[in-house]
N, C-alpha and C positions, 0 to 999 in steps of 0.2 A: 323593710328590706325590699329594694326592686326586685320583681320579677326576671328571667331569665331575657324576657324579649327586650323589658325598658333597656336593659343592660349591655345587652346588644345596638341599641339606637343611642346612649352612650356612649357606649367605645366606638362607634361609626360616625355619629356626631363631631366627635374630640377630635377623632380624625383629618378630617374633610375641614374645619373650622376654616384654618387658612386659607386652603383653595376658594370656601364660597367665600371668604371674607373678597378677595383678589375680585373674585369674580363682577361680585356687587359693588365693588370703589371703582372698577374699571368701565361697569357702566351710567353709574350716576356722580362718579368724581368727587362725593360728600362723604366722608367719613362717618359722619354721624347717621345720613342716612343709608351708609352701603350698613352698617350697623343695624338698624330696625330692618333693613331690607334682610337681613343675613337670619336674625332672630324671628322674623314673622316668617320666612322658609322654617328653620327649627321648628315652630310649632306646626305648620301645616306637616310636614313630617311626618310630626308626632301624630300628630292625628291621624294621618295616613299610614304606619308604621310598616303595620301586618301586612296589608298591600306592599308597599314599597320594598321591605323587606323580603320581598320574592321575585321581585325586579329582573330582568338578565343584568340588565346595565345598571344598578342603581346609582350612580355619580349623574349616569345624564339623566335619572329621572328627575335628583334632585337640585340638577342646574335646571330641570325645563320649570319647575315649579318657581325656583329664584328668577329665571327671565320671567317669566309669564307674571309676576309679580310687582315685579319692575315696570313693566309694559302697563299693567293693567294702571299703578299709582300714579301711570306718569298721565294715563286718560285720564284719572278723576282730579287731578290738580294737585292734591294734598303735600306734593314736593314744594311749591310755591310758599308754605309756610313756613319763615324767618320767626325763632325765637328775636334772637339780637340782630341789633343794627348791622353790625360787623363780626368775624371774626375771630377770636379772640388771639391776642399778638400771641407767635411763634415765633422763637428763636429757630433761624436755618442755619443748617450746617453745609462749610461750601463743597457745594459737588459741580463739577464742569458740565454733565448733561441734565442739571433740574433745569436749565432755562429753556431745552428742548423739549423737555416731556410737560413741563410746564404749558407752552403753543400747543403740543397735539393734545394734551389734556383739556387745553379751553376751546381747540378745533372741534375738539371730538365731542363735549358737550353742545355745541349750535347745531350739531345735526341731528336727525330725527330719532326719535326714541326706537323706532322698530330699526332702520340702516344702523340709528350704534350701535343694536342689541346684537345686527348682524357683523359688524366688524370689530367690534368687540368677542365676540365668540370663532368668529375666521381666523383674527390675524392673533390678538391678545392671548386666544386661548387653543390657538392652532386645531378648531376642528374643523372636519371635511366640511363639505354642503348639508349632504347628506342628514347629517348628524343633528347641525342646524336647524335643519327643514324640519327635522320631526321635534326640537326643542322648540322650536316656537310655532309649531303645527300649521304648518303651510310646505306648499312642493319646491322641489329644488332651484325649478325656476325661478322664483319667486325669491328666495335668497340670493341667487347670482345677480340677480335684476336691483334687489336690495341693494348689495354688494356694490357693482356699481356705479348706482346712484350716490351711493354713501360716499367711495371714493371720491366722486366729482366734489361733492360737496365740500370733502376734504380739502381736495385741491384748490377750488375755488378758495375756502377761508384762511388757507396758510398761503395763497397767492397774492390775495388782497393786505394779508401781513407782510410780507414781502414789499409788496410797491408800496405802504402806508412807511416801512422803513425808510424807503430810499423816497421816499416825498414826495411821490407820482401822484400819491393820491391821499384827499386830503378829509 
């Protein structure tokens, strides 16, 4: 029988699922890996429990541990490994804005893992700077500067979609 505490990181865990699920597909666009991404936060957690479980804010502590996680796999490469060739086929069901979120989804993978991690956390999950700054432990500046680098970059990759549509460029 768990303990009172495990019990409590259980019912906070069950909780929260969704959100980090959200959180971790919106910055690495891979299902399977916003998945290990989302379970290897669970365990560091766990490991962290007693701590974290006295948190003021525990949500952002345990988004800073899911970014910083992200960040850290995306230095050592280990994203770069492909079980399969492909995909495995999915049937889509038709929706009028997947072919838009579809572009900013593969926009927003060509930019840098720290500007995603920032505008993925600004716009996707509407926090301040502020908040930012201290989830991925650096100053506000530093985020806003992220931020708009990130955009440009934005811009520039659904610009270059753009004139690659209309044949300007080849």
């Amino acid at each position: 029988m768990p303990d009172a505490s495990e019990q409590e990181y259980v019912e906070y865990l069950s909780a929260r699922l969704p959100m980090l699920h959200r959180l971790a597909y919106s910055l690495c666009g891979d299902t399977d890996q916003a998945d290990d991404l989302v379970q290897e936060t669970a365990v560091r957690l766990f490991e962290r429990w007693s701590r974290a479980s006295r948190a003021d804010q525990i949500d952002a502590y345990v988004r800073t541990i899911l970014v910083r996680l992200f960040l850290d796999g995306r230095r050592k490469g280990w994203w770069r490994i492909r079980l399969f060739g492909a995909p495995p086929d999915v049937r889509r069901t038709e929706d009028h804005g997947v072919e838009d979120r579809t572009v900013l989804r593969d926009a927003l993978a060509k930019v840098a893992p720290r500007q995603r991690a920032v505008l993925v956390l600004r716009f996707l999950h509407d926090l301040p700077v502020d908040e930012v700054a201290h989830t991925l432990g650096c100053s506000a500046g530093t985020v806003k500067s992220q931020t708009s680098h990130g955009l440009a970059a934005m811009r520039r990759l659904l610009g270059d979609r753009e004139l690659m549509e209309r044949g300007a460029v080849r």
